[in-house]
C-alpha positions as CSV (number, residue, x, y, z in Angstrom):
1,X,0.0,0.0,0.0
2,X,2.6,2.5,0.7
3,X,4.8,1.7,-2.4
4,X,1.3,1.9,-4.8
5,X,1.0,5.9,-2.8
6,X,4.2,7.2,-3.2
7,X,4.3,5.7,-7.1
8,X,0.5,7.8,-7.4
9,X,2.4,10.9,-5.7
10,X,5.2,10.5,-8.5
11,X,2.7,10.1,-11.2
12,X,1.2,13.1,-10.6
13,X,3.9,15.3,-9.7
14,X,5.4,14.0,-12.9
15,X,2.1,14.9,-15.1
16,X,2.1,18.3,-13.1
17,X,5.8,19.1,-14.1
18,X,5.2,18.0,-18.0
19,X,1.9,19.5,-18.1
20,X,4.2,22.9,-19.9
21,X,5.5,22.5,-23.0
22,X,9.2,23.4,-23.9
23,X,11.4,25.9,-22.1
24,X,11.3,29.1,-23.5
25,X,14.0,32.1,-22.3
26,X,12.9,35.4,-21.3
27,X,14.8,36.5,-23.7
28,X,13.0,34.5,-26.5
29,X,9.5,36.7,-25.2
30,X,11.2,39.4,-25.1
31,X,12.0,39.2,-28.8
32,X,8.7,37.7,-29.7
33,X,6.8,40.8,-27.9
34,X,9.3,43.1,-29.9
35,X,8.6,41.6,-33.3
36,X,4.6,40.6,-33.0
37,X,3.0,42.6,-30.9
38,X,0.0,44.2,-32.5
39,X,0.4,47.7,-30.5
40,X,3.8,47.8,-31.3
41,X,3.0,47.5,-35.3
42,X,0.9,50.0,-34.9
43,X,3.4,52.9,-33.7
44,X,5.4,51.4,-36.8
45,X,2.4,52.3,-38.9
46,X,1.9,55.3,-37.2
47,X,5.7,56.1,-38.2
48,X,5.1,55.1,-41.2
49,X,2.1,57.5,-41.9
50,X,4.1,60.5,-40.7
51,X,7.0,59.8,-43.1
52,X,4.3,59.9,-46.2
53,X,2.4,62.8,-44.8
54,X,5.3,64.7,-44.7
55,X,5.9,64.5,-48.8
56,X,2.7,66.6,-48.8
57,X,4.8,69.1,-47.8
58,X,6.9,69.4,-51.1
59,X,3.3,69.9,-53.0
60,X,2.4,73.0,-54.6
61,X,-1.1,74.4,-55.0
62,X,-2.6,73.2,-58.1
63,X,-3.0,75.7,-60.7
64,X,-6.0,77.6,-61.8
65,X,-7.7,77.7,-65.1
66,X,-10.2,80.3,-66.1
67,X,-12.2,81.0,-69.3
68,X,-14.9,84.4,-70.5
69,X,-16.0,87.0,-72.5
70,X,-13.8,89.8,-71.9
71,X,-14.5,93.4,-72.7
72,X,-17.6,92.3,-74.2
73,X,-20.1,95.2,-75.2
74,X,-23.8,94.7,-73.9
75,X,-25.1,95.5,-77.0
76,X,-21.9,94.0,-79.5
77,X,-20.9,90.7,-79.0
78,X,-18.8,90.4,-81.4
79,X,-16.8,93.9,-80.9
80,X,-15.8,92.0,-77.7
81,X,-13.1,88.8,-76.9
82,X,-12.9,85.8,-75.8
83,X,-10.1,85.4,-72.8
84,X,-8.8,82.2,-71.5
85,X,-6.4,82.5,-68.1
86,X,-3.9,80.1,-66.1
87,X,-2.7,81.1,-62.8
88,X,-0.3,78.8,-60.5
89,X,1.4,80.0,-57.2
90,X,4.9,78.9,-56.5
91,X,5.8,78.8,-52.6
92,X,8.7,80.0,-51.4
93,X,11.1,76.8,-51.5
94,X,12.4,78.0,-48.1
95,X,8.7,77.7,-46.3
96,X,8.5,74.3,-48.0
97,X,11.7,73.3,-46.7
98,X,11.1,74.0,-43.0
99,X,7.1,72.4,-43.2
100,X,9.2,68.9,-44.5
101,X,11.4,69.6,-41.7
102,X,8.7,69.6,-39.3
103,X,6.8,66.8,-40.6
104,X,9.6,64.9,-40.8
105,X,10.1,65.7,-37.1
106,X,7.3,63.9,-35.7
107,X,8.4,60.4,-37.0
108,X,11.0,60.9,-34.0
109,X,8.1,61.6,-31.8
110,X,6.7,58.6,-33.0
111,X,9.3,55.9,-32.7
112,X,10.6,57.3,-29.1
113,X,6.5,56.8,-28.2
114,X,7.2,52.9,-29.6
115,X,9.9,52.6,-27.6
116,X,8.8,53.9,-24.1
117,X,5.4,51.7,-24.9
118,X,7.8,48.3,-25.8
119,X,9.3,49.0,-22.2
120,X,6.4,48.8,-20.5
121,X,5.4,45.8,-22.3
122,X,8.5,44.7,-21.5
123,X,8.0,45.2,-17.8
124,X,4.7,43.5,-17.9
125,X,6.0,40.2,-19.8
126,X,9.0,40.0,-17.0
127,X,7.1,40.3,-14.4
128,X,4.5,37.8,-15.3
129,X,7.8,35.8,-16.4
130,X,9.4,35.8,-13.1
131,X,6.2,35.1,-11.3
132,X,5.7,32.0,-12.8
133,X,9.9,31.1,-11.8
134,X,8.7,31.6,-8.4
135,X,5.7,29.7,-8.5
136,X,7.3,26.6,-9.9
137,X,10.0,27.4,-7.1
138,X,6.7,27.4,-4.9
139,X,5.4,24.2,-6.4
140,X,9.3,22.0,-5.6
141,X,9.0,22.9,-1.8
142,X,5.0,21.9,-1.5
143,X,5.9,18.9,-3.1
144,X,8.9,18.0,-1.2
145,X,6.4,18.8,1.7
146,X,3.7,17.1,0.3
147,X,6.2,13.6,0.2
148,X,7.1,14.3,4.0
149,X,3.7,15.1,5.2
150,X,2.4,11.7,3.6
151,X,5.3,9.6,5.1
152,X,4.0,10.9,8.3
153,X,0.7,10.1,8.3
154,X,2.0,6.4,6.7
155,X,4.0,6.0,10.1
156,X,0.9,7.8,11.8
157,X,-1.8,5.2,10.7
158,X,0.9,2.2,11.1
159,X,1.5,3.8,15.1
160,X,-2.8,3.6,15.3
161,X,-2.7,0.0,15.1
162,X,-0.8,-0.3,18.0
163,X,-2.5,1.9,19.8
164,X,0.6,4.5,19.5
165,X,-1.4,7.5,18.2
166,X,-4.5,9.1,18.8
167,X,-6.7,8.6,15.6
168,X,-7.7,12.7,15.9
169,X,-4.3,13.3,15.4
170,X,-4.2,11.0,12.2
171,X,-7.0,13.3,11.2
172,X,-5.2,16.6,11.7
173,X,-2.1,15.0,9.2
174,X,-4.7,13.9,6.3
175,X,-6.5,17.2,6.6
176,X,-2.9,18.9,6.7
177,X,-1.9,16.6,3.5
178,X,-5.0,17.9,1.9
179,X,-4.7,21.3,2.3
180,X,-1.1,21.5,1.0
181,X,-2.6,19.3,-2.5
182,X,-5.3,21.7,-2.3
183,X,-2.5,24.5,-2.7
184,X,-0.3,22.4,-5.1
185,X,-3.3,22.6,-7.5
186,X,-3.9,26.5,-7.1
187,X,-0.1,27.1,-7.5
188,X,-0.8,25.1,-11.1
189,X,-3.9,27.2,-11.8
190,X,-1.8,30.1,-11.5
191,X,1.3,28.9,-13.6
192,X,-1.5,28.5,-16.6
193,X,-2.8,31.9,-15.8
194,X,0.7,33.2,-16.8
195,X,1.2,31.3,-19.2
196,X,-2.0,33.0,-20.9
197,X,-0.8,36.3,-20.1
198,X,2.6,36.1,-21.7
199,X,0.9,34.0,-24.8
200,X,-1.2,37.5,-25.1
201,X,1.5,39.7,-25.1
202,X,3.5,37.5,-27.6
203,X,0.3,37.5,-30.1
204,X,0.5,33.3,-29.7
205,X,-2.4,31.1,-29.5
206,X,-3.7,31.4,-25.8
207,X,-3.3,27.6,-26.0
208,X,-0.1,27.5,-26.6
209,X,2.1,26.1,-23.9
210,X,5.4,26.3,-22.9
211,X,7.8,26.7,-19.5
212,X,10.2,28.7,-18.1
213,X,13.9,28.9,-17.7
214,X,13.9,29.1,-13.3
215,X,18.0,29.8,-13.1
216,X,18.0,33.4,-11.9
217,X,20.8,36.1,-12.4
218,X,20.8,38.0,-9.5
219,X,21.5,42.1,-10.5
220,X,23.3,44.0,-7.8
221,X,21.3,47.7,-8.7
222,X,21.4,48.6,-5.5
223,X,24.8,49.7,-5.9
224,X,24.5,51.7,-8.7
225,X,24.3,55.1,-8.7
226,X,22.8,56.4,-12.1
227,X,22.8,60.7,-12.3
228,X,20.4,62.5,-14.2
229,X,22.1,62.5,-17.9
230,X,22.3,58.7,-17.4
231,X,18.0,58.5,-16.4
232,X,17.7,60.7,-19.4
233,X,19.7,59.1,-22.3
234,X,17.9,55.6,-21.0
235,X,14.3,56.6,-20.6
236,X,12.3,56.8,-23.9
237,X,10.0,58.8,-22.4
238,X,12.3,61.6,-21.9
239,X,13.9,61.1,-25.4
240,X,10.5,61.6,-26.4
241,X,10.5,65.2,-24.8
242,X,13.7,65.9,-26.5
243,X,12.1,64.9,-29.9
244,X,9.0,66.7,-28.9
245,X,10.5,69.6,-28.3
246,X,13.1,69.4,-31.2
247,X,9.7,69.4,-33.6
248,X,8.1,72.1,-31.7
249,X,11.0,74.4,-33.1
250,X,11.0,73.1,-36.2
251,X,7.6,74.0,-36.6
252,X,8.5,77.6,-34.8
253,X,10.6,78.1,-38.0
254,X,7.5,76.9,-40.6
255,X,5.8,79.8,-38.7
256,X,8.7,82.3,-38.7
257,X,9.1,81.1,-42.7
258,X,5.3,82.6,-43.3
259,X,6.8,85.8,-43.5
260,X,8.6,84.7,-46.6
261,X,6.4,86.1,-50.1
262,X,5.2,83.5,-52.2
263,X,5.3,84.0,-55.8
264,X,2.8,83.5,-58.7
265,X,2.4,84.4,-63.0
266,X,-0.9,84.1,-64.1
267,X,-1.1,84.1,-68.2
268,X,-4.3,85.4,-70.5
269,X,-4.8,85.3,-74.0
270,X,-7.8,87.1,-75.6
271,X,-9.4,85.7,-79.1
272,X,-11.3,88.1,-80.9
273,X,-14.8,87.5,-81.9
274,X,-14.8,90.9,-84.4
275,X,-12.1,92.6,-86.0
276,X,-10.6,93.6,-83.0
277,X,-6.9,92.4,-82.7
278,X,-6.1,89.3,-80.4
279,X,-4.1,90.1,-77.1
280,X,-2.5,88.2,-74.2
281,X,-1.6,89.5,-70.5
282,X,1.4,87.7,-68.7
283,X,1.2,88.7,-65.0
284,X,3.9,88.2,-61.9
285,X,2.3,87.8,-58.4
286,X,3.9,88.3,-54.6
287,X,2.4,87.9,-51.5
288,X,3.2,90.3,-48.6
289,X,2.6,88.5,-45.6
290,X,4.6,90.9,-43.6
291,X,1.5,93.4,-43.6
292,X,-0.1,93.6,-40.1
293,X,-3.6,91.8,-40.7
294,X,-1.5,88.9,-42.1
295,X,1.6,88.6,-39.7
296,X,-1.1,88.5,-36.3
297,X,-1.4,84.4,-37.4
298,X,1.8,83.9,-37.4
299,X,3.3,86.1,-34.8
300,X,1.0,84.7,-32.3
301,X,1.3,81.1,-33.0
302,X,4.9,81.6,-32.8
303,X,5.1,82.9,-29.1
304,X,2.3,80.0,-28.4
305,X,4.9,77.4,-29.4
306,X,7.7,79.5,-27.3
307,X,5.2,78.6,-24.4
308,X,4.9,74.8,-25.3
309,X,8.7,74.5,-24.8
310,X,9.3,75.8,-22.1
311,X,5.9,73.5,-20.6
312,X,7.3,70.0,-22.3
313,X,11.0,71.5,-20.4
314,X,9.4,71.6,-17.2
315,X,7.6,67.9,-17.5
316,X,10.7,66.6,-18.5
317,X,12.4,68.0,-15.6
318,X,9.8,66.7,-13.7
319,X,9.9,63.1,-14.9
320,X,13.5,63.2,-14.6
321,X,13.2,64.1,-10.8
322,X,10.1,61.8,-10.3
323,X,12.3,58.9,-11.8
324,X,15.6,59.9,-9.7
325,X,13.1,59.4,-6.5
326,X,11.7,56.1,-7.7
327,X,15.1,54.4,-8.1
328,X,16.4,55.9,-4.7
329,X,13.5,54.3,-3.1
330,X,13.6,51.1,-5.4
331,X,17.2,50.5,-4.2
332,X,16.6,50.8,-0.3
333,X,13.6,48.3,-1.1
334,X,16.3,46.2,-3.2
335,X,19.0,46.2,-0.4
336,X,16.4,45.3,2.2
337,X,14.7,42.2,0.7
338,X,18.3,41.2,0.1
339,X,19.2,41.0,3.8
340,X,15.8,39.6,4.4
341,X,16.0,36.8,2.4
342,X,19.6,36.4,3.6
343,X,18.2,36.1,7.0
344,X,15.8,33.6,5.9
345,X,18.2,30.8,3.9
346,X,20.9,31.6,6.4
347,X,19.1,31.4,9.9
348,X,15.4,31.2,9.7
349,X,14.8,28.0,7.2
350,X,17.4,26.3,9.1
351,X,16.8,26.9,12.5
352,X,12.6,25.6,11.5
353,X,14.0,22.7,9.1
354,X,16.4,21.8,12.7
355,X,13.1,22.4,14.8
356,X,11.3,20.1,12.4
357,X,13.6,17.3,12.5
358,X,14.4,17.2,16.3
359,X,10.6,16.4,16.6
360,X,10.2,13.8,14.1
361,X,13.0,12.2,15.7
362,X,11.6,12.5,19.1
363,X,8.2,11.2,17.5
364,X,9.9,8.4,16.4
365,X,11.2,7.5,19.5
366,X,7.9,7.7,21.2
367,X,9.0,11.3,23.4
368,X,7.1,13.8,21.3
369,X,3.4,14.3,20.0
370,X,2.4,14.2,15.9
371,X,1.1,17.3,16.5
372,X,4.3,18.7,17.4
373,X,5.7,17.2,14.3
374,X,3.4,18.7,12.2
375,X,3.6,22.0,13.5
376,X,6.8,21.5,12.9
377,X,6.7,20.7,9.5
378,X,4.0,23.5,8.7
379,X,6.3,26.7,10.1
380,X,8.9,25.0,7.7
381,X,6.8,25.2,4.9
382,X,5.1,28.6,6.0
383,X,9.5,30.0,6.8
384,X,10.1,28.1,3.3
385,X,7.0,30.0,0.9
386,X,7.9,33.1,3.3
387,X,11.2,33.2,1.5
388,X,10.0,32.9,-2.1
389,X,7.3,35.6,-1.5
390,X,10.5,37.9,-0.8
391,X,12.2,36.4,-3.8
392,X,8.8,37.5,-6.0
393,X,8.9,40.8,-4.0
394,X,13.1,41.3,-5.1
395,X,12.1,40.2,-8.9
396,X,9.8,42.5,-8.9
397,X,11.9,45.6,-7.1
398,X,14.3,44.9,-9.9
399,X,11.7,44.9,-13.0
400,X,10.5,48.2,-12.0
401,X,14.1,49.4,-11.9
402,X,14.6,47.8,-15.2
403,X,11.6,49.5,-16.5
404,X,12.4,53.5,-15.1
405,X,16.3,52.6,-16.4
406,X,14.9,50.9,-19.4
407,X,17.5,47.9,-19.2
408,X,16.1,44.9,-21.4
């Protein structure tokens, strides 16, 4: 009977383990996010757009055809003409110039937007990543539980027949035994909860399954010290001020270019419909936009966009400052869950796994109580999933770190 439980107990820890499909790197989502991700095509779309809006700029108005009598007595048609006239405006190459300039400029815009948006898809896809490591961390130590807890209640039920143990004791151990495979199976729920969420990310079927590489590389940030001109050459979101800004004066100098003239000719030719002789007209245009009922457009919008940079300065100096905060605080949080956890494998697990055996020991030679056994055992396991809650809580600590540094 014994043998015929523990091969069950293999059996299904075995289907549990190979339940996931093959091991697939963080680095392997990572690139998968990168290249499929249907939010991230759509920035490159958006990118895109901007590059063949920005050809409008090189476009000139179209040009204008007109046709009538000209000169045409009321009561003499034919002592009159006929005139036919083409008009077509050339803009000053120097205004079209600086409107491609600022066009252009917002594909920047763009692609730093892509960039700050793949880092916090990044950031979600590690975290859900590392979770699952921990879990399947979670699920060894319930299981190496699980094959102690039933050896005890084996030895338990073989003590009953001799009258050794109390059979509400033997109770206690099965309801203890069930509760922990009651917590095995949540702990699997959850591993195929994160395997959907990083299937969605990836754009894969939500079917699809696959595991997780558990080694973990262990990132010493708390000893860094990154300034300000390293937060802002990482974070996209503050290149993305910088390219902001950068179009916001290239479109200061489309408006300051409006008080360039543009330039037309506009040619007529007059058929006769009498014995008058045929004419033509050939006509130069300018525009004066330097006149004050036309420069109040441009003038204004040009302090307007004075204003917007100095407002997109300030956020970024605000982000900038907000993000130097965050990873102070992130790196006391780092350091401390580091000595916590080093408390935990160095004298807490220990001094509960030494606790743990010393009673089975003493059960075994009749001096100690199953229940003090399986208290035992318990505050291991609680001292045990204590520990890997402050591993999730460092892996964490160090995605967002990751994500306001915008490390891959």
């Amino acid at each position: 009977m014994k043998n015929c439980k523990i091969i069950l107990l293999y059996l299904l820890s075995s289907c549990t383990l190979q339940s996931f499909g093959q091991v697939l790197p963080l680095d392997s989502v990572l690139n998968r996010i990168e290249k499929d991700n249907p939010m991230l095509k759509m920035y490159d779309e958006q990118i895109k757009a901007v590059n063949n809006y920005s050809q409008m700029a090189k476009s000139w108005m179209p040009p204008t055809l007109s046709t009538g009598p000209w000169q045409t007595p009321y009561n003499s048609f034919n002592e009159g003409m006929w005139m036919i006239t083409g008009e077509q405006m050339i803009p000053n190459p120097s205004k079209r110039k600086a409107n491609f300039n600022y066009m252009q400029s917002m594909a920047a815009v763009e692609q730093q937007g892509r960039e700050a948006k793949k880092n916090e898809m990044f950031a979600m896809a590690k975290q859900n990543y590392n979770e699952w490591v921990v879990l399947k961390k979670k699920q060894v130590a319930l299981e190496q539980t699980d094959s102690l807890l039933n050896y005890i209640v084996q030895v338990a039920q073989l003590r009953y027949t001799y009258n050794k143990e109390k059979l509400n004791n033997i109770y206690k151990a099965q309801a203890d035994l069930y509760e922990l495979r009651n917590m095995e199976t949540m702990l699997l729920g959850d591993m195929q909860m994160k395997n959907v969420e990083l299937n969605t990310l990836m754009k894969l079927d939500k079917s699809f399954v696959f595991n997780v590489d558990t080694t973990l590389i262990p990132h010493n940030y708390e000893l860094q010290f990154p300034d300000t001109f390293l937060i802002s050459s990482s974070r996209s979101d503050i290149k993305q001020f910088d390219a902001s800004i950068s179009s916001v004066n290239l479109q200061r100098e489309y408006e300051k270019s409006k008080r360039l003239p543009d330039f037309g000719i506009s040619l007529s030719h007059m058929q006769s419909l009498g014995v008058v002789p045929n004419q033509f007209s050939a006509m130069g245009m300018v525009t004066i936009p330097i006149v004050p009922w036309a420069s109040k457009e441009y003038k204004s919008n040009i302090k307007g966009l004075d204003n917007t940079v100095n407002a997109i300065s300030f956020q970024k100096q605000a982000l900038i400052n907000e993000t130097a905060g965050m990873i102070a605080s992130l790196q006391t949080q780092i350091k401390s869950l580091k000595q916590q956890m080093a408390n935990y494998k160095d004298s807490i697990i220990p001094a509960f796994d030494k606790s743990y055996r010393a009673s089975m020991i003493g059960y075994e030679q009749n001096t100690e109580d199953l229940f003090i056994v399986l208290d035992g055992l318990k505050m291991y396991r609680m001292a045990k999933m204590n520990e890997l809650d402050r591993l999730n809580a460092l892996l964490k600590l160090q995605v967002d770190y990751e994500k306001e540094m915008e490390i891959r």
